[in-house]
C-alpha positions in Angstrom: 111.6 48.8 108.6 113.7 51.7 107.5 111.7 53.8 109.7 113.6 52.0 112.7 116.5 51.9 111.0 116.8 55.4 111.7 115.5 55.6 115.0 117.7 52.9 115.9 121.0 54.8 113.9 120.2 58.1 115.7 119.1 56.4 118.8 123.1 54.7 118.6 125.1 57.9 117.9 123.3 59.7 120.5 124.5 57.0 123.2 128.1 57.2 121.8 127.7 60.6 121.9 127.1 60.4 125.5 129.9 58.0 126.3 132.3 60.6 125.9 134.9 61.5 123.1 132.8 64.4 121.8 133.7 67.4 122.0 132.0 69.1 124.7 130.9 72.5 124.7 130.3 75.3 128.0 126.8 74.7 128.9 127.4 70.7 128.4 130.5 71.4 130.4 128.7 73.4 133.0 126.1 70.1 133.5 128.7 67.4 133.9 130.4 69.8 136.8 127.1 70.1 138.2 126.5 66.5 137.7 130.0 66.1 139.9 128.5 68.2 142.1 125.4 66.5 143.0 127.0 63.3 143.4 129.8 64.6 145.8 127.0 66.5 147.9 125.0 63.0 147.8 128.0 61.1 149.0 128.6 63.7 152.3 125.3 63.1 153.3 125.4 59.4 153.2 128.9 59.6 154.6 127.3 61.8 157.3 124.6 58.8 157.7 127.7 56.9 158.7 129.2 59.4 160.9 125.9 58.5 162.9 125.6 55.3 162.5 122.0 56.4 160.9 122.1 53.9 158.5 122.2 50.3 157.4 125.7 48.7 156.0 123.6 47.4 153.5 122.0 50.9 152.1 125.8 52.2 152.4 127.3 49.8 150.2 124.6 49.6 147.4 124.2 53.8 147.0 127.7 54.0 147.4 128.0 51.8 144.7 125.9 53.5 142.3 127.2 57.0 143.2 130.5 55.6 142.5 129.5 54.7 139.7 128.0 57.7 138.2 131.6 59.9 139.6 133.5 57.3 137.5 131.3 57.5 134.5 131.1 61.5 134.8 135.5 61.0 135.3 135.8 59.2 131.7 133.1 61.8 129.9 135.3 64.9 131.0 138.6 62.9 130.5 137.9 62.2 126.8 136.1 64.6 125.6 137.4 67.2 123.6 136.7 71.0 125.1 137.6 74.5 123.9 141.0 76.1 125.0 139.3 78.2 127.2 137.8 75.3 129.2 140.7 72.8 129.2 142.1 74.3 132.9 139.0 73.6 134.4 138.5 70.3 132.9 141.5 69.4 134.0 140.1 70.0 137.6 136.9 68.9 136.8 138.8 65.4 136.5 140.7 65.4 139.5 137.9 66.5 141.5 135.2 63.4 139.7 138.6 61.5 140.5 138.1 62.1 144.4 134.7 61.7 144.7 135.0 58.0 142.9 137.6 57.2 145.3 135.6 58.5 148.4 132.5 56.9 147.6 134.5 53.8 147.0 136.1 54.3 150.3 132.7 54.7 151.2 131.3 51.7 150.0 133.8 48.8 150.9 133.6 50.3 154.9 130.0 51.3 155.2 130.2 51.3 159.1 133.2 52.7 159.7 132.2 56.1 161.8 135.2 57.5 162.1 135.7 57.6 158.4 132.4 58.6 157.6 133.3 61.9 159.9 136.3 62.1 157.1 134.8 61.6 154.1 132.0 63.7 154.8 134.1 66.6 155.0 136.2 65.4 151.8 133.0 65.1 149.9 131.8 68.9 150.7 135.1 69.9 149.7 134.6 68.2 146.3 131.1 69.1 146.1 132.2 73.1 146.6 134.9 72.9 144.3 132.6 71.0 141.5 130.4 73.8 142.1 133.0 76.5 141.7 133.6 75.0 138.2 130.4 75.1 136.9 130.0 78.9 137.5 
């Protein structure tokens, strides 16, 4: 039983850990950017699915969902963790750009056939994505 005792105690601080808090290092830095990154690059293609009308309402709403999701999670992480001098600039960014990418996919999500905007958010969510990936170099 002690035996997974201490899987389950190291199992638990490694999930709060991951929730954010910590302090957060370059490289772990350089992977939640990228992380930003792939999410806002996800979201321009689905918004560009939109644009199209390539795609179901349906689809739109559920992966917009989830991406929005992930942005908002990745927003909190970078928000509370604690980060060296040097990278507290970029953080800072980091936030606001997870920030925009939560909010477009949101915008996303509650008008998944709304052309127009897809045409918008598309180019909102390179931007993001190019920025994010600025960051992480």
């Amino acid at each position: 039983m002690s035996g997974r005792r201490g899987i389950f105690l190291t199992a638990l601080v490694l999930a709060l850990a991951g929730c954010g808090g910590g302090t957060v290092g370059p490289h772990a830095f350089k992977k939640e950017v990228e992380a930003v990154h792939s999410l806002a690059a996800e979201g321009a293609l689905v918004a560009e699915q939109v644009a199209h009308g390539d795609v179901t309402q349906t689809f739109v709403r559920v992966h917009a969902t989830y991406l929005r999701q992930r942005a908002a999670m990745l927003e909190r992480t970078l928000s509370n963790a604690r980060v060296a001098s040097s990278l507290a600039g970029r953080r800072r960014r980091a936030v606001r750009v997870a920030a925009r990418v939560e909010r477009g996919l949101d915008r996303l999500h509650r008008y998944p056939g709304d052309r127009r905007l897809g045409v918008r958010l598309r180019i909102k969510l390179e931007l993001a994505a190019q920025q994010a990936e600025r960051l992480a170099e």
